[in-house]
C-alpha positions in Angstrom: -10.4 -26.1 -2.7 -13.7 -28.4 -3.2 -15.8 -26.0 -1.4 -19.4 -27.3 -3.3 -20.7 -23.7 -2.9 -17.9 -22.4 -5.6 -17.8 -24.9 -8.5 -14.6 -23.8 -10.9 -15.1 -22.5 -13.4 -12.9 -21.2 -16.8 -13.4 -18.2 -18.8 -16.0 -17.1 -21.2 -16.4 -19.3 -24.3 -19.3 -21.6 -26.0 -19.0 -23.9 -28.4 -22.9 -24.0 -30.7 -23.9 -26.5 -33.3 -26.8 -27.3 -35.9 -26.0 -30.9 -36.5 -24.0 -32.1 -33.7 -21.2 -32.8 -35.8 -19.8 -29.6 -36.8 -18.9 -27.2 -34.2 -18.5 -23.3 -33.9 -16.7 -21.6 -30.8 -17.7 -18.4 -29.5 -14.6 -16.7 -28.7 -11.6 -18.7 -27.3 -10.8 -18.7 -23.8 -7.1 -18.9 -22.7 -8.3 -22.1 -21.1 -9.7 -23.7 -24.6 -7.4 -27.1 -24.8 -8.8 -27.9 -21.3 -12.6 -26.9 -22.5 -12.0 -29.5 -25.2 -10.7 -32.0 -23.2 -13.8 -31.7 -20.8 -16.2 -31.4 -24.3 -16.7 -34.7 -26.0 -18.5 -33.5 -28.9 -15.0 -31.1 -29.6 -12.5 -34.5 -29.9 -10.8 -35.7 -32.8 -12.8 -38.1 -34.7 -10.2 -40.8 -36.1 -10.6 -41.9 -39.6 -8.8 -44.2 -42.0 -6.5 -42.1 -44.0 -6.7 -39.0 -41.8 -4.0 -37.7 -39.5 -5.7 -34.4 -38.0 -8.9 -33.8 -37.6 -11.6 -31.3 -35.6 -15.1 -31.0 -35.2 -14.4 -27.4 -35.1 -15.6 -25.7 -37.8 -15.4 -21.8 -37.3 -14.7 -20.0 -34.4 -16.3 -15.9 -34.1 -15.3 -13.3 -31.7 -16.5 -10.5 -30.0 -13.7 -8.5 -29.1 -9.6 -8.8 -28.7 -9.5 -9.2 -25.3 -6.4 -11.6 -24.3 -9.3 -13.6 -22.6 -11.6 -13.4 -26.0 -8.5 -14.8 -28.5 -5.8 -16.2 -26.4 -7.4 -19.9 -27.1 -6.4 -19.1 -31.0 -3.0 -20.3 -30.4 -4.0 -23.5 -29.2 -5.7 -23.7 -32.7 -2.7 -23.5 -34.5 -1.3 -27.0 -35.5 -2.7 -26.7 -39.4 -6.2 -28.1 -38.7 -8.5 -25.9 -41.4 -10.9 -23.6 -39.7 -13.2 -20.0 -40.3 -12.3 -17.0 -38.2 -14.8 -14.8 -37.9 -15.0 -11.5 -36.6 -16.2 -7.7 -36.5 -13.1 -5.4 -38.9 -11.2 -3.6 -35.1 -11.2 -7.2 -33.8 -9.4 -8.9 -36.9 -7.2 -5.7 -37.0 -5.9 -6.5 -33.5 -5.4 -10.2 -35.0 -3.2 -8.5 -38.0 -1.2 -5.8 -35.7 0.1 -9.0 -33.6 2.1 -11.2 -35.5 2.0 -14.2 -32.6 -1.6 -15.0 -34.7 0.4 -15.7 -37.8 0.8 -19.1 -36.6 -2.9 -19.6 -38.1 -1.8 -19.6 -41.6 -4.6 -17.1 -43.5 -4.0 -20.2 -46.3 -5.4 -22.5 -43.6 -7.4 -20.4 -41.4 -9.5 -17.5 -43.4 -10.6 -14.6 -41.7 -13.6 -13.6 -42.4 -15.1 -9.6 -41.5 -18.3 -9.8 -39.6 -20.0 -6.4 -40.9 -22.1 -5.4 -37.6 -26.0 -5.5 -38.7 -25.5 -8.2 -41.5 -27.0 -11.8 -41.0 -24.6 -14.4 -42.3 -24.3 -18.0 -42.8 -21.2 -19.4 -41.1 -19.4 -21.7 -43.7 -16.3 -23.8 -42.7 -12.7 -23.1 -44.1 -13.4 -24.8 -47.4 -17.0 -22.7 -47.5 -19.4 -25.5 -46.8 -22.3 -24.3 -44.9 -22.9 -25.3 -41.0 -26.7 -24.6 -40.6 -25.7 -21.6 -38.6 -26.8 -18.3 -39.0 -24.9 -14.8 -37.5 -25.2 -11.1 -36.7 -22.6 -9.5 -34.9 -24.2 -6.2 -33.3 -22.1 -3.6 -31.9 -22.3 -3.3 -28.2 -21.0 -0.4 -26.2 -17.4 -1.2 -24.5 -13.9 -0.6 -24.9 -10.6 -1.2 -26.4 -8.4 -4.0 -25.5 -6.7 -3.6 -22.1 -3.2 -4.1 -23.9 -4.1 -1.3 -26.2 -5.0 1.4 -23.5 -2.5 4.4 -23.0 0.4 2.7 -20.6 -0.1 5.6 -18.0 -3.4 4.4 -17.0 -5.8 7.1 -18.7 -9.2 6.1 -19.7 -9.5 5.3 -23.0 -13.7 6.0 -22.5 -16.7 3.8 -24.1 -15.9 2.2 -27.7 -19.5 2.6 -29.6 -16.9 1.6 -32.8 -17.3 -1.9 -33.0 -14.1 -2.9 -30.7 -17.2 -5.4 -28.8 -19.5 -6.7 -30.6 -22.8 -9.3 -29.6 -23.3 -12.4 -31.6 -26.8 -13.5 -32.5 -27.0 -17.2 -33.4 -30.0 -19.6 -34.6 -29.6 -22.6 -36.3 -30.9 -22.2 -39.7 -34.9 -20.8 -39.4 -34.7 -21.6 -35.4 -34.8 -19.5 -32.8 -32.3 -16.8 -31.5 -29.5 -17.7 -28.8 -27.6 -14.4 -28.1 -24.0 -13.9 -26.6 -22.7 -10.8 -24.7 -20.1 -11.8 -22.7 -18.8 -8.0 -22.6 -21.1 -4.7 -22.3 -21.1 -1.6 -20.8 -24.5 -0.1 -21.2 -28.1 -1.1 -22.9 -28.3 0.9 -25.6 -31.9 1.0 -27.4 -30.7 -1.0 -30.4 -29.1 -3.3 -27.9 -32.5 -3.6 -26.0 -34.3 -4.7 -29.5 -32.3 -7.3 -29.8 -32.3 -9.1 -26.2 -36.3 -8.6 -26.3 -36.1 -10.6 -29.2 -34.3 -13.5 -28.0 -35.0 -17.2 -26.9 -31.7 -17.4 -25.0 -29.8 -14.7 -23.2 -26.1 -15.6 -22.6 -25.1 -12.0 -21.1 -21.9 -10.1 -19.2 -22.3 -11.2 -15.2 -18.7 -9.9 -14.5 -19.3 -8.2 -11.2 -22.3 -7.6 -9.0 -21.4 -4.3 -7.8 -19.6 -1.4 -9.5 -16.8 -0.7 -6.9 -16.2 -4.7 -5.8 -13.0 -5.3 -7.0 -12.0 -1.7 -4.7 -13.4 -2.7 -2.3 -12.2 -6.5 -1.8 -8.5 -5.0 -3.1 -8.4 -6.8 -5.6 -8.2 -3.9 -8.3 -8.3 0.0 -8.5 -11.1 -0.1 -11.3 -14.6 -0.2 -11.0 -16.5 -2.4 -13.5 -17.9 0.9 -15.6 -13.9 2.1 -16.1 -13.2 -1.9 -17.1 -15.9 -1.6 -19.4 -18.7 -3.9 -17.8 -21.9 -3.1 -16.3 -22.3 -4.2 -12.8 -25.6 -6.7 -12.0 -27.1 -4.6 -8.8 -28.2 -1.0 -8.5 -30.9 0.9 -10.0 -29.0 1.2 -13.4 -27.7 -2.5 -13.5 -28.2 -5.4 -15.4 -31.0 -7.1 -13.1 -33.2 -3.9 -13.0 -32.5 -2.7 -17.2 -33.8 -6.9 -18.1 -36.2 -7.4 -15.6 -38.4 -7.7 -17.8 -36.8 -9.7 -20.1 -38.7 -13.0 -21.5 -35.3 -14.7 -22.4 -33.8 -17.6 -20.8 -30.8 -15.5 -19.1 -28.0 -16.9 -17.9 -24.4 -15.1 -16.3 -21.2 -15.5 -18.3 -17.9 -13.7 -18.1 -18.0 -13.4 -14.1 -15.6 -12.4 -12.2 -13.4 -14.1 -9.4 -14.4 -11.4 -7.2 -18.3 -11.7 -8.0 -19.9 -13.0 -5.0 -22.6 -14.6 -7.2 -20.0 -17.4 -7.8 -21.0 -19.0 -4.7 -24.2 -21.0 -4.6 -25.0 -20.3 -1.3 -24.4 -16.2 -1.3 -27.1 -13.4 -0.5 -26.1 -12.5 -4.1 -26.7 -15.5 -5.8 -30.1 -15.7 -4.1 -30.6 -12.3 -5.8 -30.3 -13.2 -9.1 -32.0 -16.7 -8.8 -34.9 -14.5 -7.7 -34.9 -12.3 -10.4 -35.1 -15.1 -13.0 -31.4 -15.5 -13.8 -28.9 -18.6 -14.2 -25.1 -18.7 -13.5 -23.3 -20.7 -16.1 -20.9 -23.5 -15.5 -18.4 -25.3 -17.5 -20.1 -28.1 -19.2 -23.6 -26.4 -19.3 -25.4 -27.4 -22.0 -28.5 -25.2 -23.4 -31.1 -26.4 -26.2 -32.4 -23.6 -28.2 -35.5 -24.5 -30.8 
């Protein structure tokens, strides 16, 4: 409504890069043709001789969530890319045959075995002077793949969300958690590692949606830990040295709004709040 307090924003996606020419998405919103649109670096480059073209490269995902690969179908008009992503994620891909409209022939898809550094190399397997680990992080199944009569499917340790550590090749280590429902040791090595924390902001407390009616679940049931409280995210990272910075929030959080009690919060305790068209420079 142009209330300055609450900028819009789309859903959870990032788009990294080692040269500036080549481009890698970190999931793919639903809203992905707009977040191109907005993203000059992600037009078409026209070129004598050349009907299509992207600056997308790759694209890696850390989960099947509709709001993780819903974006993929806005991929789909033959332009050569890499998908990459953890094995449950690409068998979600497989079991739905919508995603065949990204030709394997055109688009490979490419396993990302949790706990293995790799270099990311386009569709034709040039490098892109990106190197990624996908960790397993503790969360859950896709909502379209819960029981239909509502039961809780519980925590997913099995690799159905997954964190993506990035670095240009040799650089320093961006990391991207746009879904997690605890810190589990291994997680907490990696974050203390890290020169940039992208991580799940999705609702400041546990029981908001309940109470502000929009929902019946509390973040912990949707698979997300909640910012306050004396197990949340602000308390477990305090400590943190990362840059940190919100993602995946949502409309409910009050953090949202610039001028909130909440969003005072977690300025004070050293943390960001992402915006469409944030741009972050990692060494």
């Amino acid at each position: 409504a142009g209330d300055r307090a609450a900028a819009p924003r789309t859903q959870a996606s990032l788009a990294v890069s080692a040269d500036g020419e080549r481009w890698v998405l970190l999931n793919a919103a639903p809203e992905l043709r707009l977040q191109i649109e907005a993203t000059p670096a992600l037009h078409p480059r026209p070129a004598p001789g050349r009907i299509r073209h992207s600056p997308i490269a790759a694209v890696a995902l850390t989960g099947g969530e509709v709001d993780t690969i819903a974006g993929l179908l806005s991929l789909r008009e033959r332009q050569a890319f890499a998908l990459y992503a953890a094995a449950p994620v690409l068998a979600v891909l497989a079991e739905n045959p919508i995603f065949n409209v990204l030709n394997p022939a055109v688009v490979p898809r490419r396993e990302l075995p949790p706990g293995w550094p790799m270099q990311l190399r386009d569709a034709e397997g040039a490098p892109l002077g990106i190197t990624l680990e996908a960790f397993v992080v503790p969360g859950k199944v896709p909502l379209f793949n819960e029981d239909p009569a509502g039961a809780d499917p519980g925590r997913s340790d099995a690799g159905d969300t997954v964190g993506l550590a990035v670095c240009a090749d040799g650089g320093a280590e961006l990391l991207f958690i746009p879904g997690c429902a605890a810190l589990t040791p291994a997680l907490q090595a990696h974050i203390a590692r890290a020169h940039t924390l992208f991580f799940d902001g999705t609702l400041f407390r546990d029981d908001e949606m309940i109470r502000a009616g929009a929902g019946s679940k509390t973040g912990a049931r949707m698979g997300h830990m909640s910012l306050d409280g004396p197990q949340g995210t602000l308390a477990a990272l305090r400590e943190v040295p990362a840059r940190r910075i919100l993602i995946h929030l949502n409309n409910t959080n009050p953090v949202l709004l610039s001028d909130s009690p909440e969003r005072a919060t977690v300025t004070a305790a050293g943390w960001e709040v992402a915006e469409d068209g944030m741009e972050v420079t990692v060494p």
